[in-house]
C-alpha positions in Angstrom: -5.1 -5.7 -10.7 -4.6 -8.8 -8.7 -5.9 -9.9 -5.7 -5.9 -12.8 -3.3 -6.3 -13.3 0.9 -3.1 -13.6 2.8 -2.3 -14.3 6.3 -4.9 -11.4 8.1 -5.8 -9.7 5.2 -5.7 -9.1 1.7 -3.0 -7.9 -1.2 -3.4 -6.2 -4.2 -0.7 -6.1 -7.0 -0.8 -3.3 -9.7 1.1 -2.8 -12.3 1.7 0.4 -13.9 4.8 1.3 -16.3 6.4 -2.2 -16.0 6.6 -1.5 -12.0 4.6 -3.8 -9.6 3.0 -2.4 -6.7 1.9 -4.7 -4.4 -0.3 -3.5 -1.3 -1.7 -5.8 1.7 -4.5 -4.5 4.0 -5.5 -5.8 7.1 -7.2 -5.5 10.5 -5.7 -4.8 13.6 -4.4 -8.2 15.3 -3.8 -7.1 18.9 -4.3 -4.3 21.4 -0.6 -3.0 20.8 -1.1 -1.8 17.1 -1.4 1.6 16.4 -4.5 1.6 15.2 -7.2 0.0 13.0 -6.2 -1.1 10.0 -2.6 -1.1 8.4 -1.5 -0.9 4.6 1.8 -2.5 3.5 3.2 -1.4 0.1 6.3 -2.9 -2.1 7.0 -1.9 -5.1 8.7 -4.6 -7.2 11.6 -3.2 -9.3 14.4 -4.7 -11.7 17.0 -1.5 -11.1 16.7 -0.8 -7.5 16.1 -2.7 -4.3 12.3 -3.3 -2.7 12.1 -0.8 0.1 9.1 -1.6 2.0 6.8 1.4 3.9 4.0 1.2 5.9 0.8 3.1 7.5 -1.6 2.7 9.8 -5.0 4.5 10.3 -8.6 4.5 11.7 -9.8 3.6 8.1 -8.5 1.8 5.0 -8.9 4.6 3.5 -6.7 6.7 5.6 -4.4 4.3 6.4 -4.4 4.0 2.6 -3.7 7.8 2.2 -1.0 8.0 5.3 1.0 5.3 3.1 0.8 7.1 0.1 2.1 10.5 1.8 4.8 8.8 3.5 5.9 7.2 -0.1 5.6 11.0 -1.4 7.7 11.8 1.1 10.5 9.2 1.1 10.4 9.0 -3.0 13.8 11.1 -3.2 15.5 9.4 -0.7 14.5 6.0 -1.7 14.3 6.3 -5.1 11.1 5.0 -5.3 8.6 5.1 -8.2 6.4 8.0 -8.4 2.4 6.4 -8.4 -0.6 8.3 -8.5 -2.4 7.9 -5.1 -5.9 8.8 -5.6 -5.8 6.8 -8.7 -5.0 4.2 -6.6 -7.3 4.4 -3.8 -10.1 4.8 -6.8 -9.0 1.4 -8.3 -9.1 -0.5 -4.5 -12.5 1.4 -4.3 -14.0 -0.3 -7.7 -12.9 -3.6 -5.8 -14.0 -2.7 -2.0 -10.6 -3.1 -1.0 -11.1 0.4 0.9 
């Protein structure tokens, strides 16, 4: 794992089975966000475009969570790459990214 600050937050990039995951978590910026903190995921792939997906929640953790269910949920449609969630949130725990 990777990480490094960006512009009002922090990313992480994983990589698992030659796919690159990239997250970025941040704080709320203004009063017209849906909530607390947002997550941002990209998954870096030779064979199919980037689609980019989002989540927002009270918590990085949850926000963390809502991302990964919405992935889950959009993986058929998308094509996206299947990742293990928990194992994910448990490798941004080891770092106290949530």
């Amino acid at each position: 794992m990777q990480q490094a600050r960006v512009k009002g937050g922090m990313a992480y990039s994983l990589k698992c089975e030659g796919v690159f995951l990239t997250l970025t978590i941040s704080p709320r910026s203004s009063e017209a966000e849906r909530d607390e903190w947002h997550v941002a995921a990209r998954a870096k792939r030779s064979d199919h475009d980037d689609v980019p997906m989002e989540a927002w929640g009270p918590t990085r953790i949850e926000a963390l969570r809502a991302l990964g269910r919405s992935w889950v949920s959009a993986q058929l449609d998308h094509r996206l790459t299947m990742f293990d969630w928990e194992e994910v949130a448990r490798l941004l725990a080891e770092v106290r990214a949530v």
